[in-house]
C-alpha positions as a LaTeX table, in Angstrom:
\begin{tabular}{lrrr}
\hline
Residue & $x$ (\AA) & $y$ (\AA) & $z$ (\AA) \\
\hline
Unk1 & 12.59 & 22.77 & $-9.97$ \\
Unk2 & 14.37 & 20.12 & $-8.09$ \\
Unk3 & 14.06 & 16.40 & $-8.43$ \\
Unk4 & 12.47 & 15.37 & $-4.60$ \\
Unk5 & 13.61 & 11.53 & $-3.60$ \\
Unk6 & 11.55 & 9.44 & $-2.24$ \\
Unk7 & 12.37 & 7.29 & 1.13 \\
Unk8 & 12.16 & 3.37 & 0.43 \\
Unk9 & 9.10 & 3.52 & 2.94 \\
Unk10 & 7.50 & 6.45 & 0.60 \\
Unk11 & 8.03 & 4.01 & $-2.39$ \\
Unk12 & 6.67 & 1.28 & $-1.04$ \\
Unk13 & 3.27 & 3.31 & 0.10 \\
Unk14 & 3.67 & 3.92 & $-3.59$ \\
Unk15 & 3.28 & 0.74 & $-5.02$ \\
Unk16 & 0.89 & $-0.23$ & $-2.41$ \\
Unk17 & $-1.29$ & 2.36 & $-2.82$ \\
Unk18 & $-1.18$ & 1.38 & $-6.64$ \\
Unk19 & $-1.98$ & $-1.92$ & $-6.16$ \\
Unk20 & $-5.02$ & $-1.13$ & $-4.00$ \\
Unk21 & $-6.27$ & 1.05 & $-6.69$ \\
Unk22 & $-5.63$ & $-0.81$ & $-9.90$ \\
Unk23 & $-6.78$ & $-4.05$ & $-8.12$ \\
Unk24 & $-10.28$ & $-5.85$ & $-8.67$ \\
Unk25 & $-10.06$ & $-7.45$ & $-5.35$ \\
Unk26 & $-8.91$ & $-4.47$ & $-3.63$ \\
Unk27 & $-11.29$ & $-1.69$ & $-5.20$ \\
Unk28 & $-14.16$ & $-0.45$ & $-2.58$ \\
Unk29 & $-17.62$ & $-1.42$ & $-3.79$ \\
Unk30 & $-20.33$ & 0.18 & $-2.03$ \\
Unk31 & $-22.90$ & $-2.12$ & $-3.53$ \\
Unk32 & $-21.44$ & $-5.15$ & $-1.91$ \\
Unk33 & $-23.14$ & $-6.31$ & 1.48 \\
Unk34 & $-20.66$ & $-8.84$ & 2.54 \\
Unk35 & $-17.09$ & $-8.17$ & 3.07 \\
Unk36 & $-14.12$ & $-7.71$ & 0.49 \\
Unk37 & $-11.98$ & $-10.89$ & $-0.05$ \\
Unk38 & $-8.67$ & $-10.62$ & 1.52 \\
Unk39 & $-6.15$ & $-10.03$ & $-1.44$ \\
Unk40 & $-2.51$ & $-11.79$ & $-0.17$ \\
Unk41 & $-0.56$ & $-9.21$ & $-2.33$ \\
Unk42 & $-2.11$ & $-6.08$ & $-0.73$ \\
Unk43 & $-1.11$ & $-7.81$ & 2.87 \\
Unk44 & 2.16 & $-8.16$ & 1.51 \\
Unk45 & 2.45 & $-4.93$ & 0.37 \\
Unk46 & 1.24 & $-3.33$ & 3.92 \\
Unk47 & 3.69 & $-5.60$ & 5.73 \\
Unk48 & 6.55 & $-4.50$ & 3.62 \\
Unk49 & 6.06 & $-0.86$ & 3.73 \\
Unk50 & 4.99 & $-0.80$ & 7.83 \\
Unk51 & 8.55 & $-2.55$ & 7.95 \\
Unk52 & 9.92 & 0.02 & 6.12 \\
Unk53 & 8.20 & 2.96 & 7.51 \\
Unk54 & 8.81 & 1.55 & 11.45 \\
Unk55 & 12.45 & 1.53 & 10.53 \\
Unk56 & 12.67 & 5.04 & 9.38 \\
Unk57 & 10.73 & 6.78 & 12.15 \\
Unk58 & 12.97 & 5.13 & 14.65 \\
Unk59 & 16.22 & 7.43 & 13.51 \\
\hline
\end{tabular}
């Protein structure tokens, strides 16, 4: 089996989805009536992989 590498923009979706998942802020409740706080990091994270993934559909 062959070792499959991953594009920077793949990576990035990577961390980002692992931040969304492992995050308090960022985990869905479906309890909660009002809306989620806003977590900075998973902005971040979206604007750095969009970036990333913008850049390689455009080849």
């Amino acid at each position: 089996m062959t070792q499959q590498t991953l594009t920077p923009a793949q990576e990035a979706f990577g961390v980002l989805a692992d931040h969304c998942i492992l995050c308090t802020g960022c985990k869905v409740d479906l309890d909660r009536l009002d809306e989620p706080p806003e977590c900075p990091e998973a902005e971040a994270l979206y604007r750095a992989w969009f970036i990333l993934w913008r850049k390689e559909i455009r080849r």
